[in-house]
Structures are given as C-alpha cells and as structure tokens.
PDB file of the backbone (N, CA, C, O) and the ligand in Angstrom, with CONECT records:
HET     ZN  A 101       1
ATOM      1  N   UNK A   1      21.360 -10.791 114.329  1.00  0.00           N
ATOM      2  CA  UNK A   1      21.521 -11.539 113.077  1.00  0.00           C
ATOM      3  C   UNK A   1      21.043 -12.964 113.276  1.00  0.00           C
ATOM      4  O   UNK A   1      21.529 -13.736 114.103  1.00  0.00           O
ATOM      5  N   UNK A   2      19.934 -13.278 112.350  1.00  0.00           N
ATOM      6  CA  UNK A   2      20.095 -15.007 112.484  1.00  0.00           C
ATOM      7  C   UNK A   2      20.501 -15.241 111.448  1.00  0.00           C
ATOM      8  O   UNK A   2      20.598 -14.660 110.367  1.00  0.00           O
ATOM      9  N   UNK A   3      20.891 -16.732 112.107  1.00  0.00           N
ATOM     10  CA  UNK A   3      22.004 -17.433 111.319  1.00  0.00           C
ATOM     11  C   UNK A   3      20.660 -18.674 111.295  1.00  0.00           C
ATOM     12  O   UNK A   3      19.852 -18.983 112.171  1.00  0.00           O
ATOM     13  N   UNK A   4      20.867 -19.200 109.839  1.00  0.00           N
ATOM     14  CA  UNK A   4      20.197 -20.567 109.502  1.00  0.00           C
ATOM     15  C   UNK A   4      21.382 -21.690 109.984  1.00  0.00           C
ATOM     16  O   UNK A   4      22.056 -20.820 110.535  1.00  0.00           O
ATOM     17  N   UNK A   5      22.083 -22.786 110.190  1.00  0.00           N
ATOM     18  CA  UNK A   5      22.854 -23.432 110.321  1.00  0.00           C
ATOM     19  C   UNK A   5      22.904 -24.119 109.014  1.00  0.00           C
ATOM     20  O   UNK A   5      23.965 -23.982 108.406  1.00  0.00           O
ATOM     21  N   UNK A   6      21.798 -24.972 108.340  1.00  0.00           N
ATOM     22  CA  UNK A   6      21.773 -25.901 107.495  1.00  0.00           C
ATOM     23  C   UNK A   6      19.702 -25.881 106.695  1.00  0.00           C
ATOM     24  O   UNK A   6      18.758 -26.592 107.037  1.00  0.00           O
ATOM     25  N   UNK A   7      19.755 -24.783 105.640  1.00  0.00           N
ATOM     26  CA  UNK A   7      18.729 -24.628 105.199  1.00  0.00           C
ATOM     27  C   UNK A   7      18.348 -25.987 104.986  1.00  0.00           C
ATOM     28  O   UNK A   7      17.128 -26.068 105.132  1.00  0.00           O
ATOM     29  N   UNK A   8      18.968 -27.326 104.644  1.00  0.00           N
ATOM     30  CA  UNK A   8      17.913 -28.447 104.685  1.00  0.00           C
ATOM     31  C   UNK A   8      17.156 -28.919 106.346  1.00  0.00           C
ATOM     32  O   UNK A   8      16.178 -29.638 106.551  1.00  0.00           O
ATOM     33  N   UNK A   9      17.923 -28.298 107.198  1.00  0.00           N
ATOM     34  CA  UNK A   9      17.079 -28.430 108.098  1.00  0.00           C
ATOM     35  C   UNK A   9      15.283 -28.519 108.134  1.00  0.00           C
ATOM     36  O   UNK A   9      14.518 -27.894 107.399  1.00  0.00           O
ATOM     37  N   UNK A  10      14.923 -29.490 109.218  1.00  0.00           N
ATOM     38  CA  UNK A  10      13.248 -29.147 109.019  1.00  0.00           C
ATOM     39  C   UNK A  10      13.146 -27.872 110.084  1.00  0.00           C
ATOM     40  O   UNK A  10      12.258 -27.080 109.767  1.00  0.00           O
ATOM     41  N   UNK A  11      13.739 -27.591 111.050  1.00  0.00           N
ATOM     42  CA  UNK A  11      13.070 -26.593 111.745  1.00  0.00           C
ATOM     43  C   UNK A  11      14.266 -25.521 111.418  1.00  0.00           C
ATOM     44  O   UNK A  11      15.275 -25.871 110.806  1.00  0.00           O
ATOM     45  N   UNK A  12      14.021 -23.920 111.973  1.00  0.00           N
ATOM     46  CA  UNK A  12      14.653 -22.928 111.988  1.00  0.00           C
ATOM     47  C   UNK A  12      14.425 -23.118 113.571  1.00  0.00           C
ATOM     48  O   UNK A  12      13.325 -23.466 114.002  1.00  0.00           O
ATOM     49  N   UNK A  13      15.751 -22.820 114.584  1.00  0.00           N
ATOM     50  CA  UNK A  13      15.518 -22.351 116.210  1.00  0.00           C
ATOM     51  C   UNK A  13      16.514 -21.205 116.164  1.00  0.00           C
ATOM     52  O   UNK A  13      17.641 -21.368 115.696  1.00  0.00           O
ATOM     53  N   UNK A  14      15.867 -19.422 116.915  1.00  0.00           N
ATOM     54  CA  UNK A  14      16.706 -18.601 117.064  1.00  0.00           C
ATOM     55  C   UNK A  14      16.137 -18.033 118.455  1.00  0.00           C
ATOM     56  O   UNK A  14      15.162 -18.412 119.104  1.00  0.00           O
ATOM     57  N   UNK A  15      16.575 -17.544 118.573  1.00  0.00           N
ATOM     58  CA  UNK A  15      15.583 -16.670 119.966  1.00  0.00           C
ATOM     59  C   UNK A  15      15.355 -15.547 119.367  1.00  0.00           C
ATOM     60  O   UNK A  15      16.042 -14.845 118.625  1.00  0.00           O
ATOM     61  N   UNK A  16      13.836 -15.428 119.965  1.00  0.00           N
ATOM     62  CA  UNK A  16      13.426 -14.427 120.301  1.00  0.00           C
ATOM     63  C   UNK A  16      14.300 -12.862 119.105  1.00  0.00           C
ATOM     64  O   UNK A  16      15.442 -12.728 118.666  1.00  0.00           O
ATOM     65  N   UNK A  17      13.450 -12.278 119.030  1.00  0.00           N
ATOM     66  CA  UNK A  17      14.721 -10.821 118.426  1.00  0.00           C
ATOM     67  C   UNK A  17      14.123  -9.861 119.220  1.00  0.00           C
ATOM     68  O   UNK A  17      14.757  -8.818 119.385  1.00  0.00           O
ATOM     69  N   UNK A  18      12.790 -10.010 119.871  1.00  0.00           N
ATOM     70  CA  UNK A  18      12.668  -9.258 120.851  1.00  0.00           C
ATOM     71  C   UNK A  18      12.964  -8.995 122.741  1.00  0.00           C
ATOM     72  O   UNK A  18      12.584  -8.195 123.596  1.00  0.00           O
ATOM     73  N   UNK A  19      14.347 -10.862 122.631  1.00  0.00           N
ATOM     74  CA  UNK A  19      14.458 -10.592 123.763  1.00  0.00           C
ATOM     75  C   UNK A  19      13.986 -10.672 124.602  1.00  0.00           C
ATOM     76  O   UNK A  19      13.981 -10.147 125.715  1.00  0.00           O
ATOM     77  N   UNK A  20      13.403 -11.564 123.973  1.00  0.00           N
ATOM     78  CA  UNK A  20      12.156 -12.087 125.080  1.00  0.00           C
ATOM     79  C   UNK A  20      12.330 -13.119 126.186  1.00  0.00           C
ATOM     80  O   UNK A  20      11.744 -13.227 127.263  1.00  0.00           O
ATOM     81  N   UNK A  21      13.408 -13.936 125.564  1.00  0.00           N
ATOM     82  CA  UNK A  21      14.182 -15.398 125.751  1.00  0.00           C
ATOM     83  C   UNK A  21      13.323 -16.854 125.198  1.00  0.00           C
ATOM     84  O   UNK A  21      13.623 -17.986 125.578  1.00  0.00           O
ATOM     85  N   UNK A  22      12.219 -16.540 124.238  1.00  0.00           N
ATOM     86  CA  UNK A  22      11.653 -17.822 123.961  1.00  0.00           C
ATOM     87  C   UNK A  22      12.676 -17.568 123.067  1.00  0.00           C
ATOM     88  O   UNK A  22      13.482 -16.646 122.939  1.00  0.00           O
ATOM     89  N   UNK A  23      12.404 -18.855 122.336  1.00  0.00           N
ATOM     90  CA  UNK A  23      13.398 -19.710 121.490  1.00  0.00           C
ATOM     91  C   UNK A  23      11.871 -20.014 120.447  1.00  0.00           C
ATOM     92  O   UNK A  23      10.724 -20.433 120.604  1.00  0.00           O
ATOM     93  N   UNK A  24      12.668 -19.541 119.454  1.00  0.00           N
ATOM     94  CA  UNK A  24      11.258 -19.330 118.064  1.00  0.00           C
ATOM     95  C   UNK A  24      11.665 -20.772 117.370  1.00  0.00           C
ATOM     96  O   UNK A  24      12.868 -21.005 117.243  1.00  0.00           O
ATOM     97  N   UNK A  25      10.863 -21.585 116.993  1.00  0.00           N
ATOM     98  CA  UNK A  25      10.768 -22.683 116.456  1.00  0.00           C
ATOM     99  C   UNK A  25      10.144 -22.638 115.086  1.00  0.00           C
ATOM    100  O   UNK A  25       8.914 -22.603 115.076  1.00  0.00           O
ATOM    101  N   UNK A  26      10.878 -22.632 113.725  1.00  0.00           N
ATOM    102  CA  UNK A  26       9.743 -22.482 112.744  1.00  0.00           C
ATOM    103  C   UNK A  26       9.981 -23.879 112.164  1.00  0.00           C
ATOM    104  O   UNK A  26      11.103 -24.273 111.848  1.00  0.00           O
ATOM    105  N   UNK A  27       8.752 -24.679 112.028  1.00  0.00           N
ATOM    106  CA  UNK A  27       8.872 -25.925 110.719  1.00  0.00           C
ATOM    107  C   UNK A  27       9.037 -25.498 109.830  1.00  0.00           C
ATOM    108  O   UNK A  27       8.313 -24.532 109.590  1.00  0.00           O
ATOM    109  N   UNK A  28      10.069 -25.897 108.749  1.00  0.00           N
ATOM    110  CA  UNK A  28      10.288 -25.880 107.406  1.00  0.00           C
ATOM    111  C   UNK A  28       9.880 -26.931 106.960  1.00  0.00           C
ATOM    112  O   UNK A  28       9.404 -27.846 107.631  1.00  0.00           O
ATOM    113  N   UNK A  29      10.034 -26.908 105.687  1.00  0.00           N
ATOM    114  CA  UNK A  29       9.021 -27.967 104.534  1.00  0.00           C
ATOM    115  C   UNK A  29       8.375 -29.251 105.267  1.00  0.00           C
ATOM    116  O   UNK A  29       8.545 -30.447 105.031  1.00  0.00           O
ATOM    117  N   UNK A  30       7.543 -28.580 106.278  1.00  0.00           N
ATOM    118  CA  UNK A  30       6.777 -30.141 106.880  1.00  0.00           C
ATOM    119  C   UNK A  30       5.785 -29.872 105.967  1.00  0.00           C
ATOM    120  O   UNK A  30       5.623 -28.904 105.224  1.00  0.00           O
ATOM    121  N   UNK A  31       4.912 -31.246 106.198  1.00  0.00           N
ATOM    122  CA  UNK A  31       3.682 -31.103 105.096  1.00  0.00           C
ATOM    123  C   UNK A  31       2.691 -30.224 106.102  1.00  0.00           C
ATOM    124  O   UNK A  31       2.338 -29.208 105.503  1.00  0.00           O
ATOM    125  N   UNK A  32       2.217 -30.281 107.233  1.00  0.00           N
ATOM    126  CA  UNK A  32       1.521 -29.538 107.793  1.00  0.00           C
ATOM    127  C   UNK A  32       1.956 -28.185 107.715  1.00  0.00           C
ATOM    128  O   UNK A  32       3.069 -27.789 107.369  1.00  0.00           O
ATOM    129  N   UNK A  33       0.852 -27.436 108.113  1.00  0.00           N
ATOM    130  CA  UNK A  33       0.939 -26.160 108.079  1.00  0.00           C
ATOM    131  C   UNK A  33       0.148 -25.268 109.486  1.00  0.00           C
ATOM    132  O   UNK A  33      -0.984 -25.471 109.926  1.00  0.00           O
ATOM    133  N   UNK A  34       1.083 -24.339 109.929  1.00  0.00           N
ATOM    134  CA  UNK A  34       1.464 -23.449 108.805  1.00  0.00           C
ATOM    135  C   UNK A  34       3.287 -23.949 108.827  1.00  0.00           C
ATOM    136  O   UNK A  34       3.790 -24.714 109.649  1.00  0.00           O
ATOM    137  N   UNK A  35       4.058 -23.204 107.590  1.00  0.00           N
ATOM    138  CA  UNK A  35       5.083 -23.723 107.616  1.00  0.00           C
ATOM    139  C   UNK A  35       5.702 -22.607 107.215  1.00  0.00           C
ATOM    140  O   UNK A  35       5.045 -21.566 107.176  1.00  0.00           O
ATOM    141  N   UNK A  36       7.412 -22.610 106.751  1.00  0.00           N
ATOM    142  CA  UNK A  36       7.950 -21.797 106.402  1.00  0.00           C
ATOM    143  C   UNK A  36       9.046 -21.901 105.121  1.00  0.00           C
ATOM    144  O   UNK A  36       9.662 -22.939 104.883  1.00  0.00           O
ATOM    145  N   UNK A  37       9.133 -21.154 104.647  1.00  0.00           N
ATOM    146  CA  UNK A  37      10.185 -21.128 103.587  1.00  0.00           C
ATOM    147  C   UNK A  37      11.442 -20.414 103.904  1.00  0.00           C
ATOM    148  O   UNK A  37      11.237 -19.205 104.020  1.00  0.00           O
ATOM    149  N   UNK A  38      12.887 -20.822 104.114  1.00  0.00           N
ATOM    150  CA  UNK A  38      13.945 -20.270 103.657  1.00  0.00           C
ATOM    151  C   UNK A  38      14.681 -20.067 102.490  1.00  0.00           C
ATOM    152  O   UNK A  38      14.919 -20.919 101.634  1.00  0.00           O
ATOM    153  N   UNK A  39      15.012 -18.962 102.495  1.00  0.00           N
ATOM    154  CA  UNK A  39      16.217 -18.948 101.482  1.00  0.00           C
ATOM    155  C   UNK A  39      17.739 -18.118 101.699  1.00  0.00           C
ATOM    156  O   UNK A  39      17.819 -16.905 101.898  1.00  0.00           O
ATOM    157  N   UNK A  40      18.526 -18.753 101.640  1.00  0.00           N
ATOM    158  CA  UNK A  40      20.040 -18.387 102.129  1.00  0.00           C
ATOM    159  C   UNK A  40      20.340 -17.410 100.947  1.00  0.00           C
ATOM    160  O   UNK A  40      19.526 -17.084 100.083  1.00  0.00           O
ATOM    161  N   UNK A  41      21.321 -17.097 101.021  1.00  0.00           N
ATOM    162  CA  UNK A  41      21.729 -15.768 100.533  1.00  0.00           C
ATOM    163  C   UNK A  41      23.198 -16.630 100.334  1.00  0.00           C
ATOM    164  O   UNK A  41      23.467 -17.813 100.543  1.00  0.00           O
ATOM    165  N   UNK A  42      24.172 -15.278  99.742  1.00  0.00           N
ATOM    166  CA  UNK A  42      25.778 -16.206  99.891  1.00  0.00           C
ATOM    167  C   UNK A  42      25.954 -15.689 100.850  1.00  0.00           C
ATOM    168  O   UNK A  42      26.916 -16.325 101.281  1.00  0.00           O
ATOM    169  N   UNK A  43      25.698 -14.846 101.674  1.00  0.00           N
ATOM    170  CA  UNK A  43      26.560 -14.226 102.621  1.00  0.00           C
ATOM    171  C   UNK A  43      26.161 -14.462 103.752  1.00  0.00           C
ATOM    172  O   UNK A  43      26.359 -13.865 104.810  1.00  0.00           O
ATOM    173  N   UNK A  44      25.103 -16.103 103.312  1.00  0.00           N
ATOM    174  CA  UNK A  44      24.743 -17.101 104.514  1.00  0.00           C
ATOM    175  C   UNK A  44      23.332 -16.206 105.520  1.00  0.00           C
ATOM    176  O   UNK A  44      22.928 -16.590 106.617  1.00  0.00           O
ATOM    177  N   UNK A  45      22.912 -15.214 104.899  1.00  0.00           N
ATOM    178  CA  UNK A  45      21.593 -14.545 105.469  1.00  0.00           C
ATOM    179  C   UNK A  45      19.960 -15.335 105.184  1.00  0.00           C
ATOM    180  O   UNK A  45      19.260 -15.425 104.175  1.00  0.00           O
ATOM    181  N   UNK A  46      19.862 -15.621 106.022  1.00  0.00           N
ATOM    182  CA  UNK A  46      18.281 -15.944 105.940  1.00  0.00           C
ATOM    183  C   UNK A  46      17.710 -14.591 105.398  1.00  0.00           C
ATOM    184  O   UNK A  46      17.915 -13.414 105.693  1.00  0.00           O
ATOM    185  N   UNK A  47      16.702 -15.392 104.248  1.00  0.00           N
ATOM    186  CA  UNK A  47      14.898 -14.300 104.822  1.00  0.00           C
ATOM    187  C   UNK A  47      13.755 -15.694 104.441  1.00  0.00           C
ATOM    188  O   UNK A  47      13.391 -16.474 103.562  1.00  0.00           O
ATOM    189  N   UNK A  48      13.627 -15.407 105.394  1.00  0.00           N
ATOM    190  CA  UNK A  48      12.395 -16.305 105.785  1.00  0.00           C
ATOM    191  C   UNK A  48      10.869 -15.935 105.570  1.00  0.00           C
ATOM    192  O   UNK A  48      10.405 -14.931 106.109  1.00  0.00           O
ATOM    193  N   UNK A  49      10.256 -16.592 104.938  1.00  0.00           N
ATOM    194  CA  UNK A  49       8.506 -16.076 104.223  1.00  0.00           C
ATOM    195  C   UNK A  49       7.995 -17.459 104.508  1.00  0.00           C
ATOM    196  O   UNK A  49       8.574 -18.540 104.405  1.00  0.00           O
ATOM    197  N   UNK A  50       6.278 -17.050 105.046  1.00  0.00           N
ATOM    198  CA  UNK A  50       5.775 -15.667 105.321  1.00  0.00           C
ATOM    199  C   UNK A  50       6.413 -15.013 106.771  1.00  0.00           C
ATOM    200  O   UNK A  50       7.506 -15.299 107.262  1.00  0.00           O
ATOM    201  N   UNK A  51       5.677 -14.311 107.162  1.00  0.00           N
ATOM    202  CA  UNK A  51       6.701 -13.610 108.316  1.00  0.00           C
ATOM    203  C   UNK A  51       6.005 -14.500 109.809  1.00  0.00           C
ATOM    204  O   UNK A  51       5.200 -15.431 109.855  1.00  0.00           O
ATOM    205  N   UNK A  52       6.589 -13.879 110.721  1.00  0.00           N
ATOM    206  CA  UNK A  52       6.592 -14.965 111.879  1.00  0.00           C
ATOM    207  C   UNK A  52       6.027 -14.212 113.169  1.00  0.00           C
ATOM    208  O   UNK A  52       6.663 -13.376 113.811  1.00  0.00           O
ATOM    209  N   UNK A  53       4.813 -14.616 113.425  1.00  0.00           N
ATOM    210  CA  UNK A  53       4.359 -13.974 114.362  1.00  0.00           C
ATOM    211  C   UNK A  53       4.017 -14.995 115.786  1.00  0.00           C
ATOM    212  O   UNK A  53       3.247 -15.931 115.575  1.00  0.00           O
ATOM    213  N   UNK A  54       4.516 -14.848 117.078  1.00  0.00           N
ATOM    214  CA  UNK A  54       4.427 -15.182 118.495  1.00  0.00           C
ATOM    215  C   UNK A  54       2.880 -15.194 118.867  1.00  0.00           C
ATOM    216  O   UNK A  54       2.194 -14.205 119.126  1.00  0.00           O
ATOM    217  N   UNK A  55       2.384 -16.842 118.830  1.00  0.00           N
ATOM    218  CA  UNK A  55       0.867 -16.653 119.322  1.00  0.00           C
ATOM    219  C   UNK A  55       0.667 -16.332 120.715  1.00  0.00           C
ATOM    220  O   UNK A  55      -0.441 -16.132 121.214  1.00  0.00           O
ATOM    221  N   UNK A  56       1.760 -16.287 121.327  1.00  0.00           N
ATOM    222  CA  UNK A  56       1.429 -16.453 122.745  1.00  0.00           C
ATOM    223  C   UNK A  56       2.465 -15.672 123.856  1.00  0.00           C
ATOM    224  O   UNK A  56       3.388 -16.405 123.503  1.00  0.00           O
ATOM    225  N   UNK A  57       3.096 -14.823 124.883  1.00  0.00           N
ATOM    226  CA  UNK A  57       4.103 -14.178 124.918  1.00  0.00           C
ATOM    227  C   UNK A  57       4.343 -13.332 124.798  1.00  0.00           C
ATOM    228  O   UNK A  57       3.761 -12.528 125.525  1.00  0.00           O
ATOM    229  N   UNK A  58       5.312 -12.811 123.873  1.00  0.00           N
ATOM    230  CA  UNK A  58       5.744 -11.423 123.616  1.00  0.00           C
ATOM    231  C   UNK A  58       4.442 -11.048 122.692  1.00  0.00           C
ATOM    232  O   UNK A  58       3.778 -10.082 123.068  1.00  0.00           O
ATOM    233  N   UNK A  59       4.128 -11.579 121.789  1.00  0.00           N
ATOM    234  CA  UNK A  59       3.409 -11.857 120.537  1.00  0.00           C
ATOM    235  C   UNK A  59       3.770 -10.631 119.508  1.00  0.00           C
ATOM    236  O   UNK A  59       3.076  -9.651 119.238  1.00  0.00           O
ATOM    237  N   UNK A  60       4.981 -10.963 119.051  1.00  0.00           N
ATOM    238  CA  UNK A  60       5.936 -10.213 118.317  1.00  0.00           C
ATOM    239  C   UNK A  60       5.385 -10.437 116.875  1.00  0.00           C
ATOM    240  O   UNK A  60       4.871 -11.546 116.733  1.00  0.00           O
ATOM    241  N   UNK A  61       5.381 -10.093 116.403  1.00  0.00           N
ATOM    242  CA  UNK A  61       5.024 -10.244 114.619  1.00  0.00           C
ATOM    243  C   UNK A  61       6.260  -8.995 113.753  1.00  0.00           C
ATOM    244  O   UNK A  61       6.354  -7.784 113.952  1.00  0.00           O
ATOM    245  N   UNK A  62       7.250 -10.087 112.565  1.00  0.00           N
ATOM    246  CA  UNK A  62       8.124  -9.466 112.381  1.00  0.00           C
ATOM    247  C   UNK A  62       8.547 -10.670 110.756  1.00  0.00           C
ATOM    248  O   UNK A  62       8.076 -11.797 110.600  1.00  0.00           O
ATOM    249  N   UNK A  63       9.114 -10.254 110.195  1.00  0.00           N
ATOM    250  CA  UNK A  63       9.656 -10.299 109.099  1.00  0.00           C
ATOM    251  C   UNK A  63      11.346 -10.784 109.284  1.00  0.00           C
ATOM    252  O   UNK A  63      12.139 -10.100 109.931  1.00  0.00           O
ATOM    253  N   UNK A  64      11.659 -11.858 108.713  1.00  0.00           N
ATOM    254  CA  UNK A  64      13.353 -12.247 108.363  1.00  0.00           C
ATOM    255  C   UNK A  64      13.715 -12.178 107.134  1.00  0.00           C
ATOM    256  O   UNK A  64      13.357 -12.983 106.274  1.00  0.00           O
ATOM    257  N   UNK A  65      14.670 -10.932 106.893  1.00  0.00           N
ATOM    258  CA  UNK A  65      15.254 -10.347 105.315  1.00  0.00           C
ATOM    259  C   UNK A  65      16.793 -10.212 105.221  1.00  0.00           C
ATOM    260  O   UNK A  65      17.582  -9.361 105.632  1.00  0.00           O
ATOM    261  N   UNK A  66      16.894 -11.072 104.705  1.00  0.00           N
ATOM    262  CA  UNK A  66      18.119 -11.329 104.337  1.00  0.00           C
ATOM    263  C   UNK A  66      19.197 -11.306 106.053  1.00  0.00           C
ATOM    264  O   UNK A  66      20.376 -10.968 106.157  1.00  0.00           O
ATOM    265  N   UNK A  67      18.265 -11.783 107.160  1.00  0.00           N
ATOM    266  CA  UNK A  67      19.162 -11.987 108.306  1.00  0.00           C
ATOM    267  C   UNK A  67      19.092 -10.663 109.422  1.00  0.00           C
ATOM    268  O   UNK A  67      19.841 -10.317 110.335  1.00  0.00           O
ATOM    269  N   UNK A  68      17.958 -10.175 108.935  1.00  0.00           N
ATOM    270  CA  UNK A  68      17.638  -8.938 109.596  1.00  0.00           C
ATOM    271  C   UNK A  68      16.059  -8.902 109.725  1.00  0.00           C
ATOM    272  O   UNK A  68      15.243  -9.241 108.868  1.00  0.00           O
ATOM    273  N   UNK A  69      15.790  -8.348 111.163  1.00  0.00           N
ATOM    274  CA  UNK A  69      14.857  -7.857 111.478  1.00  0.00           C
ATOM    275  C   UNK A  69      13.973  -7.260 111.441  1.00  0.00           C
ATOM    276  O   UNK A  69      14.089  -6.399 112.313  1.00  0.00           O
ATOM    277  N   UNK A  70      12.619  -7.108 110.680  1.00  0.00           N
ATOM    278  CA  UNK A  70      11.828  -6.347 109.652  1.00  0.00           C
ATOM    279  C   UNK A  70      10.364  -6.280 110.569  1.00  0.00           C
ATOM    280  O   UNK A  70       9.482  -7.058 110.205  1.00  0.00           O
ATOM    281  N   UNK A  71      10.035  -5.255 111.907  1.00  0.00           N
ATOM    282  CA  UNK A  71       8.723  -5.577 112.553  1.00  0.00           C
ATOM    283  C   UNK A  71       8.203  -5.340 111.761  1.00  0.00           C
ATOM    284  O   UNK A  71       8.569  -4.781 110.727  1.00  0.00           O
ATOM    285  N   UNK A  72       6.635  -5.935 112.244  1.00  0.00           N
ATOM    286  CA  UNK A  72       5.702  -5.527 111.595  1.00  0.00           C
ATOM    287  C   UNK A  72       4.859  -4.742 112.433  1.00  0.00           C
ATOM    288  O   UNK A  72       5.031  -4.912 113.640  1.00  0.00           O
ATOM    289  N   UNK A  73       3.753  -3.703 111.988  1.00  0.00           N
ATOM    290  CA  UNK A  73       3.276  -2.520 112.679  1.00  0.00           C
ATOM    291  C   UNK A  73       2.404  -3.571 114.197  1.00  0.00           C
ATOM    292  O   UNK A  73       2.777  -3.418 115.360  1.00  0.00           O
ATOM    293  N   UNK A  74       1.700  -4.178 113.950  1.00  0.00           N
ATOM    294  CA  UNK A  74       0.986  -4.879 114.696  1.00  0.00           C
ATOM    295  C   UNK A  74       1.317  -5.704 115.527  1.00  0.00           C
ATOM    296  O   UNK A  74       0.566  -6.426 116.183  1.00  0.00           O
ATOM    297  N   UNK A  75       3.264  -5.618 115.574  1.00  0.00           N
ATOM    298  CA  UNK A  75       4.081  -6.813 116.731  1.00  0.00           C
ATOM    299  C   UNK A  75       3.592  -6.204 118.092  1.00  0.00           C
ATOM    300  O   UNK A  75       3.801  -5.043 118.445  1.00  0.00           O
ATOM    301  N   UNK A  76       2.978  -7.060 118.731  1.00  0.00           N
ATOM    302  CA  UNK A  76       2.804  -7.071 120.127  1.00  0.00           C
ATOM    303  C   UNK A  76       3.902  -6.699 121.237  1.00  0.00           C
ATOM    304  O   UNK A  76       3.693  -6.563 122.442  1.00  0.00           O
ATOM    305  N   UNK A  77       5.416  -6.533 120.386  1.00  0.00           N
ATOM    306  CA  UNK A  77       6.515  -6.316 120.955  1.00  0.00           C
ATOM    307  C   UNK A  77       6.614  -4.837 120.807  1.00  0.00           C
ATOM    308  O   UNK A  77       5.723  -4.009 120.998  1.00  0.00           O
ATOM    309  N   UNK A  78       7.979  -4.622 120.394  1.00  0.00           N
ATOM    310  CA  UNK A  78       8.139  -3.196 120.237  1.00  0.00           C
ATOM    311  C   UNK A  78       7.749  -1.583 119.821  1.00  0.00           C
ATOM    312  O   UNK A  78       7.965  -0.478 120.317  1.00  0.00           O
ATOM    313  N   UNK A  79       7.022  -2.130 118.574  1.00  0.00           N
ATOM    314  CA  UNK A  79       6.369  -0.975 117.665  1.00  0.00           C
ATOM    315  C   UNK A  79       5.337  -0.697 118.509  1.00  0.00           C
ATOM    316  O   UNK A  79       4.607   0.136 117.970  1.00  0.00           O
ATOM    317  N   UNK A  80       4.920  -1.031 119.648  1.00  0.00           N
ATOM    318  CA  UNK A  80       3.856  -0.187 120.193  1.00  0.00           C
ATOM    319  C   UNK A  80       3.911   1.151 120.718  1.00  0.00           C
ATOM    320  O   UNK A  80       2.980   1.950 120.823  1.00  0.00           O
ATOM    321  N   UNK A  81       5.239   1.309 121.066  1.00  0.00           N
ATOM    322  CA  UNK A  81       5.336   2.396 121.419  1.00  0.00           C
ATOM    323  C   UNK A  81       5.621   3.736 119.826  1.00  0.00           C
ATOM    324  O   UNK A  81       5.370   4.941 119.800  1.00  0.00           O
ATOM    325  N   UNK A  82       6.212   2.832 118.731  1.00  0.00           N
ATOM    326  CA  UNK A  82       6.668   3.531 118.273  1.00  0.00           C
ATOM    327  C   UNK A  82       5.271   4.018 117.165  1.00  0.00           C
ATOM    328  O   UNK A  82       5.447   4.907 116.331  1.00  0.00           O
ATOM    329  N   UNK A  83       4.466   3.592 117.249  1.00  0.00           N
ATOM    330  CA  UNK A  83       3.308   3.258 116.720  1.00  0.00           C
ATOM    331  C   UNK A  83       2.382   4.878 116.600  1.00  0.00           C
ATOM    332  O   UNK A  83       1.727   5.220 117.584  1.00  0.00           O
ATOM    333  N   UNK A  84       2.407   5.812 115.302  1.00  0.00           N
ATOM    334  CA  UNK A  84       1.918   7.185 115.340  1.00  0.00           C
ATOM    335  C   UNK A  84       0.611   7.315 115.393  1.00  0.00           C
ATOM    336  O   UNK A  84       0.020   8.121 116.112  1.00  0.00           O
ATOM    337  N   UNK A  85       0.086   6.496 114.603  1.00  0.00           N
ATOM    338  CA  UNK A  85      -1.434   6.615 114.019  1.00  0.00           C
ATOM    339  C   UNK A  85      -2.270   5.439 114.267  1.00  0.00           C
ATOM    340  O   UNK A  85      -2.126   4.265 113.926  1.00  0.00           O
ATOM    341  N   UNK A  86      -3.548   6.279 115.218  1.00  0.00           N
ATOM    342  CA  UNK A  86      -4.207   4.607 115.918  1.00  0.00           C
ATOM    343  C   UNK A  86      -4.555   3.775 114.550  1.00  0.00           C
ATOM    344  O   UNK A  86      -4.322   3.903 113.348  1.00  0.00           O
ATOM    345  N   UNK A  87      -5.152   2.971 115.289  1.00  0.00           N
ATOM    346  CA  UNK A  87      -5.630   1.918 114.051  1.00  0.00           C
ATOM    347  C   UNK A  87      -7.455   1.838 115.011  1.00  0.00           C
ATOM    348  O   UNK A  87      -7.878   1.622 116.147  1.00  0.00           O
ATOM    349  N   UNK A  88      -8.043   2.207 113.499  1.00  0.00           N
ATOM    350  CA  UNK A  88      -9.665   1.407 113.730  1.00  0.00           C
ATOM    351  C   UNK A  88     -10.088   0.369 114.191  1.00  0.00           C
ATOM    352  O   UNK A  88     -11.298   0.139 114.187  1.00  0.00           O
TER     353      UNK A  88
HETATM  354 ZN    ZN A 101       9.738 -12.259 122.013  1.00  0.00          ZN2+
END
C-alpha cells in the first residue's frame, strides 16, 4: 500500500513495490517535467497519473490506483515471467 503523507507535498517517496529497495521519488506539481499528478481518495489512497516507470534498475513500469499496484506488461520487473504472448 502507498501511503501519500501530505498530497500538497512536491515530491511522492515510497519504495520500490518491486522490492527492489530504491526509494521511488516522484516530483509533483514542479514546473519541469516529467511530473506527476496525485489524487487522494477518502480512504487516504493514492492513484497517481501518468504511471511510473524505473529508468534505471529494476526498470519496473507500473501504475498507482487508488493505493494499489497496477504493472504494466512491459515492467522490467515482474511480468516477465508472467508475460504469455511475445511482443514484435
Ligand atoms: Zn524496483
């Protein structure tokens, strides 16, 4: 589960969801880019857009919905194994 602490925050820090042990850093509303958008929920759940992919590392690519974990087919992390149908 991540937890946002304080959506006016400028950054989001959680680790890793793959366990990796980096510590994911996203800028929120900086003017540079790329950046990120939160939005809290009441039940205090992030989902975070667009989704968040590891340039370097695990190079995880994954989705935050409503405080949950959403890979994406192409995360460099886990779905490789789970992965049915090659890709071109
Ligand atoms: Zn990772």
């Amino acid at each position: 589960m991540i937890v946002v602490r304080d959506p006016k925050d400028k950054w989001a820090c959680f680790p890793c969801p793959c366990r990796c042990g980096e510590i994911v850093k996203l800028p929120l509303g900086h003017a540079r880019r790329p950046r990120w958008s939160v939005a809290i929920d009441k039940l205090n759940r992030p989902t975070i857009s667009p989704s968040i992919r590891q340039t370097s590392g695990c190079l995880s690519h994954y989705w935050i919905r409503r405080g949950r974990i959403e890979w994406c087919k192409d995360s460099g992390g886990r779905e490789k194994e789970q992965r049915s149908t090659p890709t071109a």
